[in-house]
TORKOL-4160 file (C-alpha; in steps of 0.2 Angstrom, whole numbers, padded with zeros to 4 digits, m for minus):
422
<pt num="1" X="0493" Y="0703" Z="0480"/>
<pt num="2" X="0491" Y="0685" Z="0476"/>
<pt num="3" X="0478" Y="0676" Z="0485"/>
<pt num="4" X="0483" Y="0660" Z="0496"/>
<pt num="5" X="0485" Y="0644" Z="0486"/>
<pt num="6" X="0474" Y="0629" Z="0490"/>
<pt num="7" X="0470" Y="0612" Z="0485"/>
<pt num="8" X="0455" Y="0609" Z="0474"/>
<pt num="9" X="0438" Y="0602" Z="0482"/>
<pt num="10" X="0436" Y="0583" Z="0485"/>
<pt num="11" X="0454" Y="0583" Z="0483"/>
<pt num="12" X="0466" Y="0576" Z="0498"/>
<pt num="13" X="0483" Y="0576" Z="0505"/>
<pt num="14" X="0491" Y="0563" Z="0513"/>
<pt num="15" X="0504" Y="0570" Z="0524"/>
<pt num="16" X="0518" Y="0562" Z="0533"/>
<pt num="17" X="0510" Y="0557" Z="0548"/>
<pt num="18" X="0496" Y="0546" Z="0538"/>
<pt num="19" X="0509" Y="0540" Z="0523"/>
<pt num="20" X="0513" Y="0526" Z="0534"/>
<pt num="21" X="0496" Y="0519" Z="0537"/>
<pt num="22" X="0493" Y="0520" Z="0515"/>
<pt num="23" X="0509" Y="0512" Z="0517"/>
<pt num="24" X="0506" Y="0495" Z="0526"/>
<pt num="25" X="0488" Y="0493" Z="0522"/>
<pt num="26" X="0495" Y="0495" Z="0503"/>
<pt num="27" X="0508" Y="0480" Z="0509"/>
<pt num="28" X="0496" Y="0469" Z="0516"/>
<pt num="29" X="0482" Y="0470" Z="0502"/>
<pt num="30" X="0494" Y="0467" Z="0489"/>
<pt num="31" X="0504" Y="0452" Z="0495"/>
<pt num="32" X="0488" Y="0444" Z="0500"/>
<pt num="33" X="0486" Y="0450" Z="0479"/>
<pt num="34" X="0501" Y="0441" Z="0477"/>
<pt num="35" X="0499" Y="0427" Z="0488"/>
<pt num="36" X="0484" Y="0420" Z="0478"/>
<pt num="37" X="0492" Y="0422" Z="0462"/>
<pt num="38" X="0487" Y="0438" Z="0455"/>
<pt num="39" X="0498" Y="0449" Z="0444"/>
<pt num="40" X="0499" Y="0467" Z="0445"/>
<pt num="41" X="0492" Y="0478" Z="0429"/>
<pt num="42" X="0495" Y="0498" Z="0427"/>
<pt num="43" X="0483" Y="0508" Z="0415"/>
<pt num="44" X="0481" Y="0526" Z="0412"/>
<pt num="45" X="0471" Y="0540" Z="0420"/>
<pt num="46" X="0465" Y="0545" Z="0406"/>
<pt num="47" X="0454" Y="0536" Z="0391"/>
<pt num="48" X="0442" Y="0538" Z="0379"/>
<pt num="49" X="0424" Y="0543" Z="0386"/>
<pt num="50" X="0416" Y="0532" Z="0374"/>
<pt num="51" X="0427" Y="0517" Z="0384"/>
<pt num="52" X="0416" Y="0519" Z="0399"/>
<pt num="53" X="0400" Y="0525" Z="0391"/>
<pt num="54" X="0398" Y="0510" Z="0383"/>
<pt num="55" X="0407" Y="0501" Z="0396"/>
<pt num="56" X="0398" Y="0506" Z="0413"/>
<pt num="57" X="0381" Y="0510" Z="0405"/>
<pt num="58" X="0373" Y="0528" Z="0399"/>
<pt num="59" X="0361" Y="0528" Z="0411"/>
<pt num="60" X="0371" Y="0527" Z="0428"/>
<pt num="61" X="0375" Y="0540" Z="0439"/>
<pt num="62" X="0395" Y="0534" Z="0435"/>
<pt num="63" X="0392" Y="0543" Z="0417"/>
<pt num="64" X="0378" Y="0556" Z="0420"/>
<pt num="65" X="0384" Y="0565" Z="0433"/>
<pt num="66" X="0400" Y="0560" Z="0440"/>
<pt num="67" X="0414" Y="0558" Z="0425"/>
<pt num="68" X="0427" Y="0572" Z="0425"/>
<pt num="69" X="0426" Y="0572" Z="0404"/>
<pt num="70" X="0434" Y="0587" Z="0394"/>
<pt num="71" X="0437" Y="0588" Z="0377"/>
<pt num="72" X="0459" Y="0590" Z="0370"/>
<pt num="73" X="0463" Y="0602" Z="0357"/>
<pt num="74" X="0458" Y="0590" Z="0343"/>
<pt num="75" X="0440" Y="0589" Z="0350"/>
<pt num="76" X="0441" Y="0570" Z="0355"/>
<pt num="77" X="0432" Y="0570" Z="0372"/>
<pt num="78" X="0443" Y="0561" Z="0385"/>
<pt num="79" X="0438" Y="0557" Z="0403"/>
<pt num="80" X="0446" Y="0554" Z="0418"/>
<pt num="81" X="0445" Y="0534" Z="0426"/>
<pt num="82" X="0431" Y="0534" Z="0436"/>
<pt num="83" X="0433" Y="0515" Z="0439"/>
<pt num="84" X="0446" Y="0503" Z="0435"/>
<pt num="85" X="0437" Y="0487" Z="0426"/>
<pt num="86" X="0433" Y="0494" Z="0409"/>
<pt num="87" X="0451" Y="0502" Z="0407"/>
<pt num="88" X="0458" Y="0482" Z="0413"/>
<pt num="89" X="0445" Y="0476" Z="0400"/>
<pt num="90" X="0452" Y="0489" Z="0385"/>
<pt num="91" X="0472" Y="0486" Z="0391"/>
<pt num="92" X="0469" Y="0467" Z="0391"/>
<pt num="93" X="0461" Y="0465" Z="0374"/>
<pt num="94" X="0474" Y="0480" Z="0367"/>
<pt num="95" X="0488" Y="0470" Z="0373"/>
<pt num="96" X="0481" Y="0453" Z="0370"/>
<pt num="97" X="0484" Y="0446" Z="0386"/>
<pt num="98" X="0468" Y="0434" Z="0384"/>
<pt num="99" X="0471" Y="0430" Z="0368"/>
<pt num="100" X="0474" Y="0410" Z="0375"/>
<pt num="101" X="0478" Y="0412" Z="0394"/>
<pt num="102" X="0465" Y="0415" Z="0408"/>
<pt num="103" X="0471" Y="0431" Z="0417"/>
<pt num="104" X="0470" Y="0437" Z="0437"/>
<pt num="105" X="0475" Y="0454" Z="0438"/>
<pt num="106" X="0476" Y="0469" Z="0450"/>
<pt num="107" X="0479" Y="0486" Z="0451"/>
<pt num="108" X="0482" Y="0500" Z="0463"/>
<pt num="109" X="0476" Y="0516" Z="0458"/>
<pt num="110" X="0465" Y="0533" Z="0462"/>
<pt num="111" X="0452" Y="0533" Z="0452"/>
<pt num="112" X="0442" Y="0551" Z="0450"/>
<pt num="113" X="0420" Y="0555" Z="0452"/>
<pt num="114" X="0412" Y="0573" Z="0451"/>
<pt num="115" X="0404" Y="0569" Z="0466"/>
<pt num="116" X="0398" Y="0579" Z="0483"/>
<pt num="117" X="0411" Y="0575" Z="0494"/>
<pt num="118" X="0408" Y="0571" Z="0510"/>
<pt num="119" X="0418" Y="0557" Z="0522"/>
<pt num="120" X="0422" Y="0542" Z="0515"/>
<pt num="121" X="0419" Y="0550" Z="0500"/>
<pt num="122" X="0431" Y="0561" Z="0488"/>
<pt num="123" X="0434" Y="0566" Z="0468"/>
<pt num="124" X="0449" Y="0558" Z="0470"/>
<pt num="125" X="0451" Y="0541" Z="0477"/>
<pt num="126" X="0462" Y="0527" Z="0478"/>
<pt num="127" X="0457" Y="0510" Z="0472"/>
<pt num="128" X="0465" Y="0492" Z="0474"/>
<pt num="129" X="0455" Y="0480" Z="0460"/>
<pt num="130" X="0456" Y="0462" Z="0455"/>
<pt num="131" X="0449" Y="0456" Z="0440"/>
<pt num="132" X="0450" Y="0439" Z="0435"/>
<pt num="133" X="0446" Y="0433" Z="0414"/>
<pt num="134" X="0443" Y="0416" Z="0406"/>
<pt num="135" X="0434" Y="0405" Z="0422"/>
<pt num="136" X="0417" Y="0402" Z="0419"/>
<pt num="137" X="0412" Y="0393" Z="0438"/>
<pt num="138" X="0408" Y="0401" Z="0454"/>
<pt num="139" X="0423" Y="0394" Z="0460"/>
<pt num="140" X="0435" Y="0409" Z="0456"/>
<pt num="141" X="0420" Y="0422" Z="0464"/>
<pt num="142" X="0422" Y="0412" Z="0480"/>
<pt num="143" X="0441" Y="0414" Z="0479"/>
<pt num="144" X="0437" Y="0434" Z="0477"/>
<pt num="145" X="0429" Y="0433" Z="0493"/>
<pt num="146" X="0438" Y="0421" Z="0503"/>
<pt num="147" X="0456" Y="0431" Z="0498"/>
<pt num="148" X="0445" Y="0448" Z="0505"/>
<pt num="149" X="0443" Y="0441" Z="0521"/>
<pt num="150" X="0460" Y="0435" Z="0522"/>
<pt num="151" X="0462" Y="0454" Z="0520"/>
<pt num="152" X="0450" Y="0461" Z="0532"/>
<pt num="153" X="0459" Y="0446" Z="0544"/>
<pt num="154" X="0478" Y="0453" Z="0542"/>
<pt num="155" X="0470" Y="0471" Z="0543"/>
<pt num="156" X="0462" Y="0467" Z="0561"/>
<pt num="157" X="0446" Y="0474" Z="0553"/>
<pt num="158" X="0429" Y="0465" Z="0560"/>
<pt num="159" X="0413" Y="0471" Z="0560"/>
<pt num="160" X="0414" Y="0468" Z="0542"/>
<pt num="161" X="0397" Y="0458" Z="0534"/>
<pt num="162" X="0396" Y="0451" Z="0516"/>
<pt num="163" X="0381" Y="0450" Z="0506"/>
<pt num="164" X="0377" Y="0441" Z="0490"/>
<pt num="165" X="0364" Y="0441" Z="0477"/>
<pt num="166" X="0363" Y="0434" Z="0458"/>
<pt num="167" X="0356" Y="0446" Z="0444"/>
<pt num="168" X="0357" Y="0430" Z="0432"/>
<pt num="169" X="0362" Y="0429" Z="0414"/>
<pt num="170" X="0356" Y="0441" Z="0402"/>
<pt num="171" X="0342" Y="0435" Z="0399"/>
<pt num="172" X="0336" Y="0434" Z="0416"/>
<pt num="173" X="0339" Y="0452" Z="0420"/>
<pt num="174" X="0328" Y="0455" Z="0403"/>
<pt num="175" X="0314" Y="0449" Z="0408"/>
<pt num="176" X="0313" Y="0455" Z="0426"/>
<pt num="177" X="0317" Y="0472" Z="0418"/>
<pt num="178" X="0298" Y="0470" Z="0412"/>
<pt num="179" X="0290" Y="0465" Z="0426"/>
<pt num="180" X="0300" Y="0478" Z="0436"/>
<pt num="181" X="0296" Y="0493" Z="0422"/>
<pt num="182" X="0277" Y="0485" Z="0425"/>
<pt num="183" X="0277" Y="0486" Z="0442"/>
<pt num="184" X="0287" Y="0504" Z="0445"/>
<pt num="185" X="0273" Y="0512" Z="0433"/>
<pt num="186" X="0260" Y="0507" Z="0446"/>
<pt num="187" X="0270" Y="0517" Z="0459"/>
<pt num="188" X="0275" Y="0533" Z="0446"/>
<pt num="189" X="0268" Y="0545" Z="0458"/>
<pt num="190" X="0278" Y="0540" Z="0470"/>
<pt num="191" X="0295" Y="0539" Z="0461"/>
<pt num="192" X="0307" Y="0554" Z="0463"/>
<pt num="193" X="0315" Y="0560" Z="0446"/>
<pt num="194" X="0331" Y="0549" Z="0445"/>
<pt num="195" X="0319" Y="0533" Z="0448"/>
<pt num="196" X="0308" Y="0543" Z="0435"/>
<pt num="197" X="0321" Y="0545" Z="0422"/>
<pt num="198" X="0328" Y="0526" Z="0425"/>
<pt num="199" X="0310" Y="0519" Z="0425"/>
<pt num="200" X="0313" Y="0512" Z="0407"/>
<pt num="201" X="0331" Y="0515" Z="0404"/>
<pt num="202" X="0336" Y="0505" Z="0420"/>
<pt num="203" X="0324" Y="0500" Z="0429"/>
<pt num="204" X="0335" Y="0488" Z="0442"/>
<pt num="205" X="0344" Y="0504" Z="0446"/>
<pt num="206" X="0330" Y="0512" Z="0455"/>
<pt num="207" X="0332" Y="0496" Z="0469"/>
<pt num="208" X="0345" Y="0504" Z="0473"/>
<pt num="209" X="0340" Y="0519" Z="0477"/>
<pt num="210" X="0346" Y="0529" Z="0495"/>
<pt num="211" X="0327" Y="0540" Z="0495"/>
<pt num="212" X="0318" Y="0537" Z="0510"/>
<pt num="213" X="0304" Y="0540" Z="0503"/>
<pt num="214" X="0302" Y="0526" Z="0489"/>
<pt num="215" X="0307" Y="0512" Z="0504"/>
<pt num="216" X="0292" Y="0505" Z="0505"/>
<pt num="217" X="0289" Y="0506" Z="0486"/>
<pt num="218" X="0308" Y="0498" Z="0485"/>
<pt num="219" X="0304" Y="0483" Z="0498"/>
<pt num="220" X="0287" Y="0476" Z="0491"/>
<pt num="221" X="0296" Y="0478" Z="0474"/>
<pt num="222" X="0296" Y="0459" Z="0465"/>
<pt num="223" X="0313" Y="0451" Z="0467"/>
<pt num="224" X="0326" Y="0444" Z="0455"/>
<pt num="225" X="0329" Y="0427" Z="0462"/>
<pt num="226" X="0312" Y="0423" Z="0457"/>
<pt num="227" X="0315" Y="0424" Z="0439"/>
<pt num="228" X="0333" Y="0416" Z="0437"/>
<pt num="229" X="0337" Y="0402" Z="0425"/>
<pt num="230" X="0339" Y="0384" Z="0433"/>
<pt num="231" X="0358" Y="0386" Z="0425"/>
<pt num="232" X="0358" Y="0407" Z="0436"/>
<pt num="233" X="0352" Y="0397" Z="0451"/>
<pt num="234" X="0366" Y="0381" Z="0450"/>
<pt num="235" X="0381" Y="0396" Z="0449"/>
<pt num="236" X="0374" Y="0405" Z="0465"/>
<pt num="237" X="0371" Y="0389" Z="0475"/>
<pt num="238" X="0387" Y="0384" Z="0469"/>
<pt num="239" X="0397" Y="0397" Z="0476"/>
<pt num="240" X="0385" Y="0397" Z="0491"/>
<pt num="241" X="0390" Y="0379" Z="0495"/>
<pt num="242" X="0409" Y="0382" Z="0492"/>
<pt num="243" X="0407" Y="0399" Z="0504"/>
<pt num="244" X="0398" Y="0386" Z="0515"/>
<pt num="245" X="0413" Y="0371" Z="0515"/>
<pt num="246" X="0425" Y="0388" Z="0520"/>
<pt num="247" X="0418" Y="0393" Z="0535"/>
<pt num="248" X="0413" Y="0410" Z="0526"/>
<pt num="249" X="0398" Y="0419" Z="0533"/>
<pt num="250" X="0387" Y="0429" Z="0520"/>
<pt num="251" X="0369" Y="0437" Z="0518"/>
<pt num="252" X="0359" Y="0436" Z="0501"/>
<pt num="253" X="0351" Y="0453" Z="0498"/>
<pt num="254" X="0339" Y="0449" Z="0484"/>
<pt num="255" X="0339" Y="0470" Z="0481"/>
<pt num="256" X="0359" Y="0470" Z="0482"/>
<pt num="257" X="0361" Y="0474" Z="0461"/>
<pt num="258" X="0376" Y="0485" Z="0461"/>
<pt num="259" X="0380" Y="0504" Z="0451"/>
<pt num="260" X="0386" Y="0500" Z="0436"/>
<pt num="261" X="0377" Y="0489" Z="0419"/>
<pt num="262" X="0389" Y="0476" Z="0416"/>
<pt num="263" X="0388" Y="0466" Z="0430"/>
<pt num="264" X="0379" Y="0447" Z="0427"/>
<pt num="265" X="0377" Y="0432" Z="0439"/>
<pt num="266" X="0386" Y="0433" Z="0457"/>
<pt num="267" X="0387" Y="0452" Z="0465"/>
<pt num="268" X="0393" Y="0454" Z="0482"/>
<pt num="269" X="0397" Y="0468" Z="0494"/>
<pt num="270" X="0408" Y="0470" Z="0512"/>
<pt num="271" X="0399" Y="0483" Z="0523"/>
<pt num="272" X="0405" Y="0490" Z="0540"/>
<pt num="273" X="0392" Y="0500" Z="0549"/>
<pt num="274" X="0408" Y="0511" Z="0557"/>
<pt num="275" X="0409" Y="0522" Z="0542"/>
<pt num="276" X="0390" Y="0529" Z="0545"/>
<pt num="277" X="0383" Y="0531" Z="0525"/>
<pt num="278" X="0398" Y="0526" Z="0517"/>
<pt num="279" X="0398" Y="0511" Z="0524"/>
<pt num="280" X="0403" Y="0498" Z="0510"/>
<pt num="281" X="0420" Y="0495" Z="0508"/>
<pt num="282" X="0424" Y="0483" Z="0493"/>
<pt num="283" X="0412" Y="0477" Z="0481"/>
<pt num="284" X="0411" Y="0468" Z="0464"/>
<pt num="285" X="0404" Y="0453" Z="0454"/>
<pt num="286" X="0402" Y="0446" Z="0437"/>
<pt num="287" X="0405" Y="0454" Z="0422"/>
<pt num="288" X="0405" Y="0439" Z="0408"/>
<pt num="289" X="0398" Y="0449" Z="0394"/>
<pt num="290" X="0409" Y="0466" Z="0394"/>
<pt num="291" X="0426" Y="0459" Z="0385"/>
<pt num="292" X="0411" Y="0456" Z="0371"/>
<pt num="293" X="0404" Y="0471" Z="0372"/>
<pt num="294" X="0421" Y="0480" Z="0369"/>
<pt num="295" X="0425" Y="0471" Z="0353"/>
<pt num="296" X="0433" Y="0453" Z="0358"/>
<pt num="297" X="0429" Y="0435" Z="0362"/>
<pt num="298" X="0417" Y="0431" Z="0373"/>
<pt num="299" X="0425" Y="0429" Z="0390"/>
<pt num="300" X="0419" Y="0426" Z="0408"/>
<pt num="301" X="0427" Y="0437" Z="0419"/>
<pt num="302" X="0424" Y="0444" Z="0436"/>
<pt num="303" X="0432" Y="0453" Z="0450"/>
<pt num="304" X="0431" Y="0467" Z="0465"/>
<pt num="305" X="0438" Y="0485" Z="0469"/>
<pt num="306" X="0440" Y="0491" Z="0489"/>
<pt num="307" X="0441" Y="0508" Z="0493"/>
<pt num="308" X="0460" Y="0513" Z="0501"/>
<pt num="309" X="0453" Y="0529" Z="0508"/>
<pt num="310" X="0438" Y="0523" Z="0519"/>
<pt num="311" X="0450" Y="0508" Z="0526"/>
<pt num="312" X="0463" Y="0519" Z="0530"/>
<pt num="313" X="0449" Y="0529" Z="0539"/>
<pt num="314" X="0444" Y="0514" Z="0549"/>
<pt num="315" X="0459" Y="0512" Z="0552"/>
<pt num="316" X="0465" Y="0528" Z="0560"/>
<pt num="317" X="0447" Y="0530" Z="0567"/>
<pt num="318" X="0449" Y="0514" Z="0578"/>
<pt num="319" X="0466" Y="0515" Z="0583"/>
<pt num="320" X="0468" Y="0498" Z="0574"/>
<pt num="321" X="0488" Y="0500" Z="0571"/>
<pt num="322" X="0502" Y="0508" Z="0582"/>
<pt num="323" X="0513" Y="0517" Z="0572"/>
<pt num="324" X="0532" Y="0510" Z="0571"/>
<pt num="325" X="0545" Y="0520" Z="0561"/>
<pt num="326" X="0555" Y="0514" Z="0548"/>
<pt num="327" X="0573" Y="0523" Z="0555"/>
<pt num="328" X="0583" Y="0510" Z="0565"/>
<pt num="329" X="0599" Y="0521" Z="0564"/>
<pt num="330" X="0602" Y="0539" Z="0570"/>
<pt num="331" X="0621" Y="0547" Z="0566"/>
<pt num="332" X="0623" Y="0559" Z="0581"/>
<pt num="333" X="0639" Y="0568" Z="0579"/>
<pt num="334" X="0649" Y="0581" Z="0593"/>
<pt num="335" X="0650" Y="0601" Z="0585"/>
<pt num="336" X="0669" Y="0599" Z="0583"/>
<pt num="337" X="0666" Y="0581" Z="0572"/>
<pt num="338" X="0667" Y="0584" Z="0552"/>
<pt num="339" X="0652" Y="0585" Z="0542"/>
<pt num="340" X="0662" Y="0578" Z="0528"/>
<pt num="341" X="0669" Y="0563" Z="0540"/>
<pt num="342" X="0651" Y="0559" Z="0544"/>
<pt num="343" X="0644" Y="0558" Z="0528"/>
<pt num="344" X="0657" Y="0548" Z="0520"/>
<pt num="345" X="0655" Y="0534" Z="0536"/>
<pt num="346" X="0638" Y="0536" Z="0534"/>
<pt num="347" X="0639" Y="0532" Z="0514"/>
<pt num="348" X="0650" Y="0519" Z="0519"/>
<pt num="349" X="0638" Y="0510" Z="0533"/>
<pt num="350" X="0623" Y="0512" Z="0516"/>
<pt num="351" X="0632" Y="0504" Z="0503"/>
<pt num="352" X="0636" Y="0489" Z="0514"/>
<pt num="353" X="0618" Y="0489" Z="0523"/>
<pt num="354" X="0607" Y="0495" Z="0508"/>
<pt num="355" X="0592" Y="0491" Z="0518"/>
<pt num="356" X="0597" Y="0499" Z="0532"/>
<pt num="357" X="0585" Y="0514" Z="0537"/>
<pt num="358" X="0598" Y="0527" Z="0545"/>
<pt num="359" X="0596" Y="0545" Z="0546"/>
<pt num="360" X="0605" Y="0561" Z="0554"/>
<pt num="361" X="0603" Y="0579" Z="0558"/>
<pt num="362" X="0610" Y="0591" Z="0547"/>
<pt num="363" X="0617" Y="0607" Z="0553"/>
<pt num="364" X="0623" Y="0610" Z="0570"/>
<pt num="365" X="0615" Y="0606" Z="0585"/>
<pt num="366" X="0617" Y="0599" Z="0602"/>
<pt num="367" X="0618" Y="0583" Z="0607"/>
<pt num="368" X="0601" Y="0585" Z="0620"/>
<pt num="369" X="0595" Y="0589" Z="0604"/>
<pt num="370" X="0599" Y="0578" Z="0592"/>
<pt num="371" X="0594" Y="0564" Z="0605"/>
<pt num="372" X="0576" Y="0573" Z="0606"/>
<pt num="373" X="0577" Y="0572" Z="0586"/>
<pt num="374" X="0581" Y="0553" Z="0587"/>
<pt num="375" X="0568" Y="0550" Z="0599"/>
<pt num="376" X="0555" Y="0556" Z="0590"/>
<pt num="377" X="0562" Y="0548" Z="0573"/>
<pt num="378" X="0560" Y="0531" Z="0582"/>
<pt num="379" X="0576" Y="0525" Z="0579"/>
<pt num="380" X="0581" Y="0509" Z="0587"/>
<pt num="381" X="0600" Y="0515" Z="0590"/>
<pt num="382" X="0610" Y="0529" Z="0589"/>
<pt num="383" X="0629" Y="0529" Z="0584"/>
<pt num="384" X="0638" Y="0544" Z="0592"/>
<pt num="385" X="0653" Y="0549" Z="0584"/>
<pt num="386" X="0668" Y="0562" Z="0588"/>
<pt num="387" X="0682" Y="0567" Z="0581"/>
<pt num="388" X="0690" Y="0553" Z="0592"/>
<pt num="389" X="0681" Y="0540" Z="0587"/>
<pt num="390" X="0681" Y="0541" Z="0568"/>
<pt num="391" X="0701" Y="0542" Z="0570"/>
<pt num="392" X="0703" Y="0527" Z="0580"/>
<pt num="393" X="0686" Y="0517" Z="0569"/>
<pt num="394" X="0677" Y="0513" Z="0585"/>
<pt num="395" X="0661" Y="0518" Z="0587"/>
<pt num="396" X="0648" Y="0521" Z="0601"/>
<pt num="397" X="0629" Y="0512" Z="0598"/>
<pt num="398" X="0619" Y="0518" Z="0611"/>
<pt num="399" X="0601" Y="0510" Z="0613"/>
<pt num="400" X="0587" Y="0523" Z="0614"/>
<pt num="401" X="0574" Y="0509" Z="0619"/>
<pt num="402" X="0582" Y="0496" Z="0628"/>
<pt num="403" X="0591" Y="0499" Z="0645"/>
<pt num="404" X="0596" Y="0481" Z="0646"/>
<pt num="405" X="0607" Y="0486" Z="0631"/>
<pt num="406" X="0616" Y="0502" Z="0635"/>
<pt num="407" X="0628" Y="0509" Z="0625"/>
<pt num="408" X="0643" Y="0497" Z="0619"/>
<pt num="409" X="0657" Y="0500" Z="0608"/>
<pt num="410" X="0661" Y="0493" Z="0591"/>
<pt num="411" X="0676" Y="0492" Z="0577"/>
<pt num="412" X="0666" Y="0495" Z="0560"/>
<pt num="413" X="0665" Y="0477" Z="0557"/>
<pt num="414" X="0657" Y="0473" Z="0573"/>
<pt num="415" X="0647" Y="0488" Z="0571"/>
<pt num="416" X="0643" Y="0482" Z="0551"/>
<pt num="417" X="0639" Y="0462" Z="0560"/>
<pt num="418" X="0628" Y="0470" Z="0574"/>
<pt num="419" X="0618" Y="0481" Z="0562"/>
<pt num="420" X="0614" Y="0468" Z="0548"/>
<pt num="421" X="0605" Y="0460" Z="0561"/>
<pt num="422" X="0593" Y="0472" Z="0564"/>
């Protein structure tokens, strides 16, 4: 006897009654996408592990702990994406899309992590990234974030706080890596054994840390902004000042540093506190030395990724939308009416109205309940039809909503004038 057949853990399904939400919140984040100018890019789920080992750092819990990696036939160790930007790094230096041009990209994807899951928090997850190449300023960060809050605006999503912070150039991070190594070695008793094993691999990792108890340790740790270059310090107040002329409201975090190594100057996050833990719900920065570091020019580039599945759970958690169906149209058709009548009128009404959403019941059934299935389809109308009315082409369209309306009768090209209207 076979044992029942289930879907693996941290894995989902979206099932009719949700698919609507994904839906429109995949509408309304990608023609706001759009809107600001960004084209879409599609990459694979699978690469080379080496891509986002040297990519996303060695020492991060990314490729420690949470890569789904396995090696093919040939022995060539390929990983599932965890994230989206090195794969948009590798596709647009293979493709040489930045050979001359600045880019702004997107991508809508899920994206897969060996993690624990828990809410807000699955091995597969669906991602929505912009990533932006060849702008040096701080004028296309504070686009990034203006065009998020345009998002979070057409969404209805409030509650919804952005905080900032700089890591600076290269340089910068270097040499607060030392003081913080210095200072972190003065507490080693007090680290647990991931802040132990990061201490001089990295060290700004361990500010990041969710272990109540190095908090203390973590808050009287010294601070990055003290040690930025005069040049680190003019990008931030630069996109300070422009967030300022918009009217956008921000924190700086001085401990905000972000998962993943690649990340240089501005780093920002969008944190709801109505997702308890899980709380942050887009996230990105400046990445201007990783097109270098995967073998091309050197290239400012920058960009964000928001997580589809905790929005869609704000969503549905708040009651933020009211469902309306997509069927406008519902054939309902007496027992004694051809099937093969039907069906041909109905093929006839599609290929005039392509964009017309009509449906009808298949089988027999009465008409009390083929009205209860066009109730609960949402159907604006319903066209009745008999045997009658198919011979003579005039046609009942009863409104299921509307009282004011009633049921009229319609020649097919009335009926054709009154439905393209819809």
């Amino acid at each position: 006897m076979s044992s029942k057949v289930t879907r693996l853990r941290g894995m989902y399904d979206v099932t009719p009654d949700q698919v609507w939400v994904w839906q429109k919140l995949e509408d309304i984040v990608t023609s706001a996408l759009n809107q600001y100018g960004y084209k879409e890019i599609r990459f694979p789920i699978l690469e080379k592990t080496t891509l986002f080992h040297s990519a996303i750092g060695e020492v991060t819990d990314v490729v420690e702990k949470e890569m789904f990696t396995f090696k093919t036939r040939k022995g060539e160790s390929i990983s599932m994406r965890p994230e989206g930007t090195a794969s948009t790094v590798r596709a647009v230096l293979q493709n040489g899309l930045i050979f001359n041009d600045p880019q702004k990209l997107w991508y809508n994807c899920p994206m897969f992590r060996y993690e624990k899951p828990q809410k807000g928090r699955n091995r597969q997850f669906s991602q929505v990234g912009a990533e932006v190449f060849g702008f040096e300023g701080p004028d296309v960060d504070a686009e990034l974030l203006l065009l998020t809050k345009k998002i979070w605006d057409r969404l209805g999503i409030k509650n919804v706080r952005l905080e900032i912070n700089s890591l600076g150039t290269a340089d910068c991070r270097a040499a607060y890596r030392n003081v913080l190594v210095a200072y972190f070695e003065k507490h080693f008793d007090v680290l647990d054994k991931d802040a132990k094993n990061r201490l001089h691999s990295n060290p700004m990792r361990i500010l990041d840390s969710k272990n109540p108890a190095l908090k203390t340790v973590i808050a009287e740790a010294p601070l990055i902004k003290d040690y930025l270059s005069e040049a680190s310090q003019q990008h931030f107040k630069g996109l300070c000042d422009i967030l300022d002329a918009c009217g956008l409201a921000y924190e700086v975090n001085p401990k905000l540093v972000r998962g993943l190594d690649y990340y240089t100057h501005n780093v920002f996050e969008w944190i709801t506190e109505e997702l308890g833990s899980q709380g942050t719900i887009c996230a990105g920065g400046r990445y201007d030395r990783l097109v270098e570091m995967q073998g091309g020019k050197p290239t400012p580039a920058t960009g964000f990724a928001m997580g589809l599945d905790r929005l869609v759970e704000l969503i549905l958690d708040h009651d933020l939308w009211e469902f309306k169906s997509n069927t406008q149209i519902y054939l309902i058709k007496d027992k004694c009416t051809s099937d093969a009548k039907v069906m041909a009128l109905a093929e006839q009404i599609r290929a005039v109205l392509p964009e017309l959403y009509m449906t009808m019941n298949m089988g027999q059934a009465s008409f009390k309940s083929q009205f209860k299935k066009a109730d609960k389809s949402g159907a604006q109308f319903a066209i009745i039809l008999g045997e009658e009315e198919l011979e003579q082409g005039v046609y009942s369209l009863k409104a299921l909503h509307d009282r004011n309306f009633g049921q009229k009768r319609f020649s097919f090209d009335e009926l054709i004038d009154f439905l393209s209207q819809l």
